[in-house]
DOZA-967330 format. One record per residue (C-alpha): residue number from 1; residue in three letters; chain; x, y, z. Coordinates in steps of 0.25 Angstrom, whole numbers. Last residue first. Layout:
BEGIN
+-----+------+-------+-------+-------+-------+
!  nr ! rest ! kette !    xx !    yy !    zz !
+-----+------+-------+-------+-------+-------+
! NUM !  Ala !     A !     X !     Y !     Z !
...
+-----+------+-------+-------+-------+-------+
! end
This chain:
BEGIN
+-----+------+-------+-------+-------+-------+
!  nr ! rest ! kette !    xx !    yy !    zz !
+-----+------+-------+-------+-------+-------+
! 316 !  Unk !     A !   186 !   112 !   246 !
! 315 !  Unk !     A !   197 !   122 !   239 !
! 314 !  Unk !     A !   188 !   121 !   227 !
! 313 !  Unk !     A !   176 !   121 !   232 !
! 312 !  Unk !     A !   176 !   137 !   232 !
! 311 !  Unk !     A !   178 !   136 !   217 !
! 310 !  Unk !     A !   168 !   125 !   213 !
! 309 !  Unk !     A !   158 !   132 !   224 !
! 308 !  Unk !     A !   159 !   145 !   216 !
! 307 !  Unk !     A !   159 !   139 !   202 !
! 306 !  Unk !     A !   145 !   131 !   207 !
! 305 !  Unk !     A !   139 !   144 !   212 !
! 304 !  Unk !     A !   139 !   149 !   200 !
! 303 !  Unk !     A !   133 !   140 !   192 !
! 302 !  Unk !     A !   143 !   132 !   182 !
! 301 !  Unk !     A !   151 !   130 !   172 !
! 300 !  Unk !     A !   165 !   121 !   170 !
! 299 !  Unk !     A !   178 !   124 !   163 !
! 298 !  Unk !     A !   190 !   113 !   164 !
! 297 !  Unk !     A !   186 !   108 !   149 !
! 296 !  Unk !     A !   186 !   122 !   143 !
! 295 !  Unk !     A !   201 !   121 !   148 !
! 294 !  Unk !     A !   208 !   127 !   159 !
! 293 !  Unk !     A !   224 !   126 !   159 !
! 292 !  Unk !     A !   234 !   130 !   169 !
! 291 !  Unk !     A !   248 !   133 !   166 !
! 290 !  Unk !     A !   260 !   133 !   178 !
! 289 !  Unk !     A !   271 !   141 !   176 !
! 288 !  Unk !     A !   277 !   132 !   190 !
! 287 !  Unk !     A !   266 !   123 !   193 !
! 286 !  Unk !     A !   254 !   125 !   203 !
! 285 !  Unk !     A !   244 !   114 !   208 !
! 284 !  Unk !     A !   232 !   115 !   200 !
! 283 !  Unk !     A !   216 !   114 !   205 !
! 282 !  Unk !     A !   209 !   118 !   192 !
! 281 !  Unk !     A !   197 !   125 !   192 !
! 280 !  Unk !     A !   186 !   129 !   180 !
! 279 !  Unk !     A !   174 !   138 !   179 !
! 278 !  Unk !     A !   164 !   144 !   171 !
! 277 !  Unk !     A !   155 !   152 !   177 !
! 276 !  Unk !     A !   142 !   154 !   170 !
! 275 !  Unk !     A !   134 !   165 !   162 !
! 274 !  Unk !     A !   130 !   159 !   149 !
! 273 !  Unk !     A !   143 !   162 !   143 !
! 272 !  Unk !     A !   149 !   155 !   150 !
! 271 !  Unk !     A !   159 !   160 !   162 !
! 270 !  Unk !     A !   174 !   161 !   168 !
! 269 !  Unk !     A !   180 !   156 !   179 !
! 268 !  Unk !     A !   195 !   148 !   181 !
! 267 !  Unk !     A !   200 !   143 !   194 !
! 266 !  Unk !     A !   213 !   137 !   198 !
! 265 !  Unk !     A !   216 !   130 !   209 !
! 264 !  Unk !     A !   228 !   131 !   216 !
! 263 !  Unk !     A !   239 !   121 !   221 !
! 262 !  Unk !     A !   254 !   125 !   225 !
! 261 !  Unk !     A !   265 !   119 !   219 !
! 260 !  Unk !     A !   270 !   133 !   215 !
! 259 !  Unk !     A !   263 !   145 !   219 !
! 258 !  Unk !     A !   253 !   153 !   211 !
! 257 !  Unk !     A !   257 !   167 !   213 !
! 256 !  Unk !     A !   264 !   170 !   200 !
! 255 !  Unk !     A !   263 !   185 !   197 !
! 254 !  Unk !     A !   252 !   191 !   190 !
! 253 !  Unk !     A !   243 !   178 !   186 !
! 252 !  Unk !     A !   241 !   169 !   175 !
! 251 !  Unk !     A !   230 !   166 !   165 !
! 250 !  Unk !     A !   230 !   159 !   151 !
! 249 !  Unk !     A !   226 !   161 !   136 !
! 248 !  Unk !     A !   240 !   158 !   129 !
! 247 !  Unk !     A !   241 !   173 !   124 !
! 246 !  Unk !     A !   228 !   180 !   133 !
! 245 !  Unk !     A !   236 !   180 !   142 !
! 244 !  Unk !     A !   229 !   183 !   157 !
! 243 !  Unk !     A !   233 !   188 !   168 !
! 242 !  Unk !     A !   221 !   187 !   180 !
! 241 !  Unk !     A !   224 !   175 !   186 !
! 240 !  Unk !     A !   218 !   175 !   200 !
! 239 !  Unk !     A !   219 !   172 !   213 !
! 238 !  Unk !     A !   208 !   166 !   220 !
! 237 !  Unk !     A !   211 !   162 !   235 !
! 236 !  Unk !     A !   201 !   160 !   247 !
! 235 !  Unk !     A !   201 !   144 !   245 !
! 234 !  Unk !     A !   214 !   142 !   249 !
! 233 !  Unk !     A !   220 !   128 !   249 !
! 232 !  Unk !     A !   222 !   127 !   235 !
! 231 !  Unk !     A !   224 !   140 !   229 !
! 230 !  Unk !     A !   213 !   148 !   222 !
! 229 !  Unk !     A !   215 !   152 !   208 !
! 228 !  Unk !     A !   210 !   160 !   196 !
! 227 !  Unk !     A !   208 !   162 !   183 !
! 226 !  Unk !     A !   197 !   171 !   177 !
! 225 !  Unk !     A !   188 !   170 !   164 !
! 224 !  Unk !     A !   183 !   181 !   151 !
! 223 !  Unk !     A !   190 !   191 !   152 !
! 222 !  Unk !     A !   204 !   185 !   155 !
! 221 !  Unk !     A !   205 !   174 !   144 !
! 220 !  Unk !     A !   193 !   163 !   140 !
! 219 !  Unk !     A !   191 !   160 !   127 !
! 218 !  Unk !     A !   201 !   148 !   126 !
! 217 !  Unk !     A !   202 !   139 !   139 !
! 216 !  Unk !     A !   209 !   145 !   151 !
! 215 !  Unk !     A !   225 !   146 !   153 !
! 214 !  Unk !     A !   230 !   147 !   167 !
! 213 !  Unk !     A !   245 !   151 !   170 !
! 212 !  Unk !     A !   251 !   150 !   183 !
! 211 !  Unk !     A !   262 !   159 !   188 !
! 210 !  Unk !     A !   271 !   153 !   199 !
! 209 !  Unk !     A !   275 !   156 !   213 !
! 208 !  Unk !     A !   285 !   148 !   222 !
! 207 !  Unk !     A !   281 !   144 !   236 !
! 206 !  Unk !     A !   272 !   150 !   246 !
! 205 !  Unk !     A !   259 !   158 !   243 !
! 204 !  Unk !     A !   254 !   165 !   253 !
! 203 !  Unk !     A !   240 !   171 !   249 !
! 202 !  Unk !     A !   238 !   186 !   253 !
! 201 !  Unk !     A !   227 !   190 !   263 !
! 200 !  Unk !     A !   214 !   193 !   260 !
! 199 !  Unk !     A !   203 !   201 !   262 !
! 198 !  Unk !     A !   198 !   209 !   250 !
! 197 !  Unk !     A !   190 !   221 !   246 !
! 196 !  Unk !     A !   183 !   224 !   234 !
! 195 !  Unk !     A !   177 !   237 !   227 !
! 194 !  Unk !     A !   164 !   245 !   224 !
! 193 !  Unk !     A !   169 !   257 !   235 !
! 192 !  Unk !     A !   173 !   248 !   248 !
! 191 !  Unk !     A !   181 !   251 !   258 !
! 190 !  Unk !     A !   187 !   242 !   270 !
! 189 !  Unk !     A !   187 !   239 !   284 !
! 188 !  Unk !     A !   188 !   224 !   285 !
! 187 !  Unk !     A !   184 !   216 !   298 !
! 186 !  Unk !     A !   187 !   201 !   301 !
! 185 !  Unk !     A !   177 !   192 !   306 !
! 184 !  Unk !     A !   175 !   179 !   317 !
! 183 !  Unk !     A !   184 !   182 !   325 !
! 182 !  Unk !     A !   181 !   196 !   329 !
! 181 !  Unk !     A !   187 !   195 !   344 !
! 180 !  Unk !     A !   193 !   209 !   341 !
! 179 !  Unk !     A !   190 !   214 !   326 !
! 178 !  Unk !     A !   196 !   206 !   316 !
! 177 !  Unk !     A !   205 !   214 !   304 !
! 176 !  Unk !     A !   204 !   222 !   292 !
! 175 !  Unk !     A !   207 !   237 !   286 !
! 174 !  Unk !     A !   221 !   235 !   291 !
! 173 !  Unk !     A !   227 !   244 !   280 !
! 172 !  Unk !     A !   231 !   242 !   265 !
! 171 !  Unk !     A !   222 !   239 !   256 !
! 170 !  Unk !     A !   229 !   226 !   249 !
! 169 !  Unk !     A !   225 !   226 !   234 !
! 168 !  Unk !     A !   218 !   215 !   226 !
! 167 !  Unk !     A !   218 !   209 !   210 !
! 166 !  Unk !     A !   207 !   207 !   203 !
! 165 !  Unk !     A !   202 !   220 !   201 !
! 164 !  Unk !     A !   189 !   224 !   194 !
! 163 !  Unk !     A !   183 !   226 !   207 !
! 162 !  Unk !     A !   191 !   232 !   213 !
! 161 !  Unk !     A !   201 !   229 !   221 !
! 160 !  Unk !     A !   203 !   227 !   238 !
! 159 !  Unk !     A !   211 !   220 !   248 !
! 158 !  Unk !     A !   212 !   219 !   262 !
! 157 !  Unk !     A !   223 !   212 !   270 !
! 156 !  Unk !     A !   220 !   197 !   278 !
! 155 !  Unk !     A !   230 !   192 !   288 !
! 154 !  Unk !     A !   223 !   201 !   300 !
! 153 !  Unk !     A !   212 !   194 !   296 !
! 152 !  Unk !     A !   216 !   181 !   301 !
! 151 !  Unk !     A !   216 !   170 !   291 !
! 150 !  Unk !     A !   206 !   159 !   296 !
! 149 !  Unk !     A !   200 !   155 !   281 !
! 148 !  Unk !     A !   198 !   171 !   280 !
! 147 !  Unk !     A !   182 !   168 !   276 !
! 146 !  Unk !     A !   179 !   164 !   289 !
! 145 !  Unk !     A !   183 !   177 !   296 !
! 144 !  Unk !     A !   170 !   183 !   291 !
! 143 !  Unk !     A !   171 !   196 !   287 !
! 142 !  Unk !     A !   167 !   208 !   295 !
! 141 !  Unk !     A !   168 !   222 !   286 !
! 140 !  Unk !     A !   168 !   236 !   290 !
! 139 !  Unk !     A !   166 !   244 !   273 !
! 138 !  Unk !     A !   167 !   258 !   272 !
! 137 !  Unk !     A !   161 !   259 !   256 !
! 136 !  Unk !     A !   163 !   268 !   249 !
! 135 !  Unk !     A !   150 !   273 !   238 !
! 134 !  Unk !     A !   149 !   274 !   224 !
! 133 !  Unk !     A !   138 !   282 !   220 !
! 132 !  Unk !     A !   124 !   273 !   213 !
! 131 !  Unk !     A !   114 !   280 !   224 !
! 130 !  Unk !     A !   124 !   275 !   233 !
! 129 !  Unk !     A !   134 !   264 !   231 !
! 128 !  Unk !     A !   140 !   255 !   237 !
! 127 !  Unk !     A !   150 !   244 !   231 !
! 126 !  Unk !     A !   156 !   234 !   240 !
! 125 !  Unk !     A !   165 !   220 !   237 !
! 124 !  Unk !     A !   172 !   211 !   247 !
! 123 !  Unk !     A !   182 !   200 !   244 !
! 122 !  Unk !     A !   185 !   190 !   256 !
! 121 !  Unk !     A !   195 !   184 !   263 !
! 120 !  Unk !     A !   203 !   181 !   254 !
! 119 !  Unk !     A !   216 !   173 !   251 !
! 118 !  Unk !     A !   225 !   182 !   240 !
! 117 !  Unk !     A !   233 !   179 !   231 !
! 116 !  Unk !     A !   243 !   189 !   225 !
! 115 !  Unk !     A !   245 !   198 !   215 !
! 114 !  Unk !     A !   260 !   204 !   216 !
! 113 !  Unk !     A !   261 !   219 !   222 !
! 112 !  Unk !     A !   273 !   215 !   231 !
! 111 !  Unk !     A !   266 !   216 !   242 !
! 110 !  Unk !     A !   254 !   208 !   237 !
! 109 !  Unk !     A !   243 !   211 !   227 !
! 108 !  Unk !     A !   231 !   203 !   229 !
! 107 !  Unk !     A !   223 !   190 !   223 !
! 106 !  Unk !     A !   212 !   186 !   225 !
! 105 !  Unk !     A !   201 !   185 !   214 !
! 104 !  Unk !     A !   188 !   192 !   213 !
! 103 !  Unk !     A !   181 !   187 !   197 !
! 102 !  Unk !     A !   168 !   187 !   203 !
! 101 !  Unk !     A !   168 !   172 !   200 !
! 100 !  Unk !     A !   181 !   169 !   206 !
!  99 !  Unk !     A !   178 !   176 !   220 !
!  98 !  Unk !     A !   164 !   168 !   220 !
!  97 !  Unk !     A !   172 !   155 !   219 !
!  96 !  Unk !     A !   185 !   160 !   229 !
!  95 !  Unk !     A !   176 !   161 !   242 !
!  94 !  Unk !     A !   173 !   174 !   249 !
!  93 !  Unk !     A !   168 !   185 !   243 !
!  92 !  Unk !     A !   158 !   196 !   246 !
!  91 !  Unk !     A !   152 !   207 !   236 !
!  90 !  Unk !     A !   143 !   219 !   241 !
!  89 !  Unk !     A !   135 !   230 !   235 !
!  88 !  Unk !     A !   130 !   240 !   244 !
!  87 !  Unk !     A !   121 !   250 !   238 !
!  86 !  Unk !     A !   117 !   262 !   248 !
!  85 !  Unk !     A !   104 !   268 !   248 !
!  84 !  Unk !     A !   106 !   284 !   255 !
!  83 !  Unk !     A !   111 !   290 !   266 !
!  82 !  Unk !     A !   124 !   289 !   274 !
!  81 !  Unk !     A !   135 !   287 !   266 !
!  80 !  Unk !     A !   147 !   294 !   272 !
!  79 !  Unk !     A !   155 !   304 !   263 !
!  78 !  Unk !     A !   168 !   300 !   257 !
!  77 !  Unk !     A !   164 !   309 !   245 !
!  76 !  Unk !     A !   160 !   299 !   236 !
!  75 !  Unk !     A !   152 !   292 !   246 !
!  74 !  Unk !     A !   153 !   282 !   257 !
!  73 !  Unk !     A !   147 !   271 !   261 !
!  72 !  Unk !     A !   150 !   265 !   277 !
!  71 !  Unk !     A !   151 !   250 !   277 !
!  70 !  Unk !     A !   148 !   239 !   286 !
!  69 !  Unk !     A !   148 !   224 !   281 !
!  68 !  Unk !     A !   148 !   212 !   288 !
!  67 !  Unk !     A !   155 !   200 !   281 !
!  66 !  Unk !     A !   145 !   188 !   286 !
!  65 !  Unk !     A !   145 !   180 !   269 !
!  64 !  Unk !     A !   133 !   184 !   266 !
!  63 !  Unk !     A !   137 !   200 !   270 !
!  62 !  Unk !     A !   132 !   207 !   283 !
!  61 !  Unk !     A !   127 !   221 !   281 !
!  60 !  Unk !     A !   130 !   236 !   285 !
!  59 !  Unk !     A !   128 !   249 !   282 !
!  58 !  Unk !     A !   134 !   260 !   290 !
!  57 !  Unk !     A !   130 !   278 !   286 !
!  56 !  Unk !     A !   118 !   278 !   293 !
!  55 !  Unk !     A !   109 !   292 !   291 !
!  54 !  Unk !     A !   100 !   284 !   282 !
!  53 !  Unk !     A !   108 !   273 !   271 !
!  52 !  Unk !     A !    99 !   263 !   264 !
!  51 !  Unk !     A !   108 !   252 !   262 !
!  50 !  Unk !     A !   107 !   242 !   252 !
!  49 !  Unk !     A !   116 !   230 !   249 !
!  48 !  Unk !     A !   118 !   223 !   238 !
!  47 !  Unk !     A !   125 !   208 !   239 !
!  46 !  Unk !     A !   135 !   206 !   225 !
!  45 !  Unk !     A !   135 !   191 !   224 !
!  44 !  Unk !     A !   127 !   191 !   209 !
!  43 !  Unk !     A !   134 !   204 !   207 !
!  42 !  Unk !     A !   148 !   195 !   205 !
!  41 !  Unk !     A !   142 !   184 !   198 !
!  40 !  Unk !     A !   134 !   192 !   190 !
!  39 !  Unk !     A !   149 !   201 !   187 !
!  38 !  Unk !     A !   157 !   187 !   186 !
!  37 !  Unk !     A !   146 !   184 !   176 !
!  36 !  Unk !     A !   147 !   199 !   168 !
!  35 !  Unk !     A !   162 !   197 !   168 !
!  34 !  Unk !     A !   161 !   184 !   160 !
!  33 !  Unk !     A !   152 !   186 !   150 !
!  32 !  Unk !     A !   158 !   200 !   147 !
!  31 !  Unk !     A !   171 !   194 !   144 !
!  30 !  Unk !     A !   165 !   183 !   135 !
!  29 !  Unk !     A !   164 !   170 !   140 !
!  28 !  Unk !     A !   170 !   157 !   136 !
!  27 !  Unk !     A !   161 !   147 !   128 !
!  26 !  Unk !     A !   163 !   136 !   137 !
!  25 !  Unk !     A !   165 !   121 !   134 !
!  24 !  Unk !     A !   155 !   110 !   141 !
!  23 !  Unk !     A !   163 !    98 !   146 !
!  22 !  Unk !     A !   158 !    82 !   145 !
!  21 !  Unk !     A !   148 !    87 !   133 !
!  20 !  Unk !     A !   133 !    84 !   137 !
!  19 !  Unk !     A !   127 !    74 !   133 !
!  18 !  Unk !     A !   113 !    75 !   124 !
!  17 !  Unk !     A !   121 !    69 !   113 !
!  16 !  Unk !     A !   126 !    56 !   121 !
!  15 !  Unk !     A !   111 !    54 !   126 !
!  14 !  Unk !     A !   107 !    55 !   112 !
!  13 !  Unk !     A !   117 !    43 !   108 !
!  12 !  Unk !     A !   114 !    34 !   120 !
!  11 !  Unk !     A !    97 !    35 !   115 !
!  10 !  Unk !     A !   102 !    33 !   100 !
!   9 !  Unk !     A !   110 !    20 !   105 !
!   8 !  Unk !     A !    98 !    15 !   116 !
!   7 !  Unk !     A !    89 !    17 !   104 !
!   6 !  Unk !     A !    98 !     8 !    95 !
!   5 !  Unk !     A !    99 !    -3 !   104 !
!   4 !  Unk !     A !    85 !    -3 !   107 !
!   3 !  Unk !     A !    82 !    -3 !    92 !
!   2 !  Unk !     A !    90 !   -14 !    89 !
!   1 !  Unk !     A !    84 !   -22 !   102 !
+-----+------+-------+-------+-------+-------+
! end
């Protein structure tokens, strides 16, 4: 009986060694560790195109997502591309998660030149080239009108930034619309010359406004995670919290948009070392001045697809 006893003890001891701790500490990232995920991530939803041009100047597909594409390249010299291979390269976004892993938030300047949020429609990115020569792009698009959440079209503006921007500006014009008896889609005109553009429309945001200050766990600061936030009840917003101090280790944003009583959730990515997201979100209802805390203990890691779903499901 002694020995049994004492087995059974050795036996509970080893399993309590092989556990595995209750939470699991990140090393943070480097700069480089981080940028070069978002960029996989980024290349990794990329769809390439190739068209063999003979005479024709119109090429044309239809996207994953049914946003069918026509556009005309041009060269240097505003001359029509007619012959030759052309390299499309093509980036379509819809949902909040994929948007926060490429590092595309949506916020844009209003009247009064303030950063604001946006609610999207859709952010579109095209490169082509030919024979390694920049080309523009003359882009006709159809979008899906189930991706506006029933806003009509004739709400939404265009927008566009490059691609190391992250706040977006309204191009002027009536470059979008629905075609007669089109229900079903809304057509964009629009350029393209290894850019973005964007359809949205800006948030309303009643009440009082305040800032909202987020600090992160040490060893991570602006190059090496993101802060965002989607607010409850509207699952196409992702603004952004792109100041950063350095002196108490926390994010805010330009102006103050986050509005008092209301509820957001707040999302923070970033990465191992090993090449994973890392993420954590916390559902808050905001406070006047209000400060936000992530600790290691909030952060979790997982496949790709997983952060994605965790971030769309929020508003499920």
């Amino acid at each position: 009986m002694k020995f049994c006893y004492f087995t059974l003890a050795a036996l509970l001891l080893a399993a309590c060694k092989n556990e595995k701790p209750l939470t699991e500490k990140f090393t943070p990232p480097s700069a480089t560790e981080f940028e070069t995920l978002r960029q996989n991530f980024l290349d990794g939803i990329t769809q390439d195109y190739t068209f063999n041009l003979s005479g024709e100047w119109e090429m044309s597909f239809t996207s994953p997502k049914g946003v069918a594409v026509q556009a005309t390249a041009y060269d240097s010299n505003g001359v029509v591309v007619d012959l030759g291979s052309v390299q499309l390269n093509y980036v379509e976004l819809f949902d909040i998660g994929r948007m926060a892993l490429a590092g595309r938030p949506l916020v844009g300047y209003n009247a009064d030149g303030n950063a604001w949020p946006l609610v999207t429609g859709g952010e579109f990115f095209m490169n082509a080239t030919l024979d390694g020569a920049q080309l523009t792009l003359n882009v006709h698009m159809e979008v899906p009108t189930s991706f506006t959440q029933g806003v009509s079209p004739d709400s939404m503006l265009l927008w566009a930034a490059e691609e190391d921007e992250t706040v977006w500006e309204q191009i002027n014009g009536r470059e979008m619309g629905q075609l007669p008896g089109a229900t079903q889609v809304y057509t964009v005109y629009c350029e393209f010359a290894s850019n973005w553009r964007n359809l949205d429309w800006l948030m309303n945001l009643p009440g009082d406004k305040t800032q909202i200050r987020v600090k992160v766990p040490d060893g991570y600061n602006a190059d090496n995670c993101s802060i965002y936030a989607s607010f409850f009840g509207q699952p196409n917003t992702l603004g952004v919290f792109d100041v950063y101090f350095a002196n108490g280790n926390y994010f805010t944003e330009h102006t103050g948009i986050a509005p008092i009583g209301y509820q957001m959730f707040v999302i923070f990515i970033s990465a191992t070392t090993t090449g994973q997201f890392v993420y954590a979100t916390k559902l808050v209802t905001v406070e006047p001045n209000q400060y936000i805390t992530f600790t290691d203990a909030d952060l979790h890691s997982a496949s790709t697809q997983q952060v994605i779903d965790a971030i769309n499901n929020l508003h499920n």
